[in-house]
Every structure is written in C-alpha cells, then in structure tokens.
C-alpha positions, 0 to 999 in steps of 0.5 A: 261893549256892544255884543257884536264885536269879539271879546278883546284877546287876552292882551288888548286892553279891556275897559277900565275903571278910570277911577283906578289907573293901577286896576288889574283887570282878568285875562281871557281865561278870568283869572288875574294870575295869567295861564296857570300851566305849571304849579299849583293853583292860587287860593281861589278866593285870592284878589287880584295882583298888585299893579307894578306901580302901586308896588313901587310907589309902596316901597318908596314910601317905606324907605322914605319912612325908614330913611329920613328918620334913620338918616336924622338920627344918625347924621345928628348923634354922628354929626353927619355923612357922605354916603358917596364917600364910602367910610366907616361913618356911611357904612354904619347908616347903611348897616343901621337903615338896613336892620331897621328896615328889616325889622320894620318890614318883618313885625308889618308883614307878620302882623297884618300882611302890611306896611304903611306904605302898601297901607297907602297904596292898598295892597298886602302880602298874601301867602300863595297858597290861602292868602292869608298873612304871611305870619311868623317865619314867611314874614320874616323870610321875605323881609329878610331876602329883601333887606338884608343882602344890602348889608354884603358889599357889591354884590349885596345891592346887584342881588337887591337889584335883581330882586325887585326887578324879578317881578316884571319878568316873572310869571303868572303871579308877578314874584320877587326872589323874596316872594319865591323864598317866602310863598307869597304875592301881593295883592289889591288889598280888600276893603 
C-alpha cells in the first residue's frame, strides 16, 4: 500500500495472503474480533476467528466421518432404511448417529479443542476467556448444545438449525448458541 492513499475503513477489503482464501485479516481498530463494546475482552493472546467457511467445511467433514460408518453399520446389522420414511428403523439411526456424534465431538473438544475436521481445516475451540481448550464440562456442553437437541422431533432440527446459522449473525466473536452455552470461539489453529 503505497503511504499516500488512506488506510482502507474498517470494511474494505485489506491485502491478502492469496495463499489463504479463508484468512481473517484485523479490523481497523487491530483486532480480528470487531468493536468490543460490551463484555469482556478475549484473552489477549487469542488468534484469529475461524473463517465461516473453514468452520463448515470442518462440520461436513465430521459428519461424513460419523455418518457413513454409522450408517454402515447400522443399514447392515438392520438390513437397511429410509430416512425419508420416518419409522422405527430411521429413528433409531438418528438417535444412533446423534449420541455417537455427541461422544465423538465431546472426548475431541475435551482433549485438544479439536476433531478431525477442524484438524483439517486448522482451526480449534478456545475458551473465550484464556483460550485454552475447552476441557471437562465446557467441552461437553458445547458438544452437547449442538448434537443432542436433533434426538427432539421437529423442533429438534429447527433449534439445530437456528444454532449454526447464529454464527453469521452474531457479534464480535462469531458464536453458535453452542459456543454461548459453553464460553467458547473457534479460532485459526497455531501451527
């Protein structure tokens, strides 16, 4: 950027790595998280918010991992089901993937603030307040928020559905309901 044109505003776009399309770059004031004016600050070592993307791309590649093997396992040991069809059968692989979903998620995120897909996508779940893992009960909170409200018919999958999209809305710090319930943002992970 040459030295006599203005810095860019707060949302034009800066330069950016290319190497990187889901690079989050800092807001005017320096900080990745937006105008704090309300509530505490992040720890101050925190990185950067996760991009949307990287965050969606990590979820779809958890479920795939989850999925096809439940889905596997269960279609052979009950000879197959419809999940359109909406019996015993599909219900029970829902109730099934959900709770392994659930613990897969939880003993991730308690461990290392990570699953295999954000892992890929190099991102990680960091406690708002220090940006440590989200060990015991935070970890299984937020796993818990998001997974276990499908196993609730109707309604279950609206909740679930108003959780994840609550992050594109939500302000500074980009937070699911799960997030809220548990204290916690997902950030670029630190090589």
């Amino acid at each position: 950027m040459s030295t006599d044109q203005p810095p860019p505003g707060p949302d034009e776009p800066r330069d950016r790595d290319s190497s990187d399309p889901f690079a989050k770059h800092p807001r005017a004031n320096g900080s990745p998280y937006g105008d704090h004016t309300a509530g505490p600050e992040p720890y101050a070592g925190m990185p950067p918010l996760a991009h949307l993307g990287r965050r969606l791309i990590a979820r779809i590649i958890d479920a795939l991992l989850i999925g096809i093997p439940v889905g596997l396992v269960v279609t052979a040991l009950a000879g197959g089901y419809d999940p359109i069809e909406g019996n015993a059968r599909s219900t029970t692989v829902t109730l099934v993937y959900v709770l392994v979903y659930f613990l897969y998620e939880g003993l991730m995120l308690t461990r290392d603030g990570q699953t295999v897909g954000k892992k890929a996508m190099k991102i990680r779940v960091a406690m708002l307040e220090d940006g440590r893992p989200p060990t015991g009960q935070a970890g299984w909170l937020r796993a818990g928020v998001y997974a276990l409200p499908e196993i609730v018919p109707c309604c279950g999958f609206l909740f679930w559905l108003i959780n994840v999209l609550w992050c594109t809305w939500d302000r500074p710090y980009r937070q699911c309901l799960h997030d809220k319930a548990a204290r916690t943002v997902v950030v670029s992970a630190v090589p």
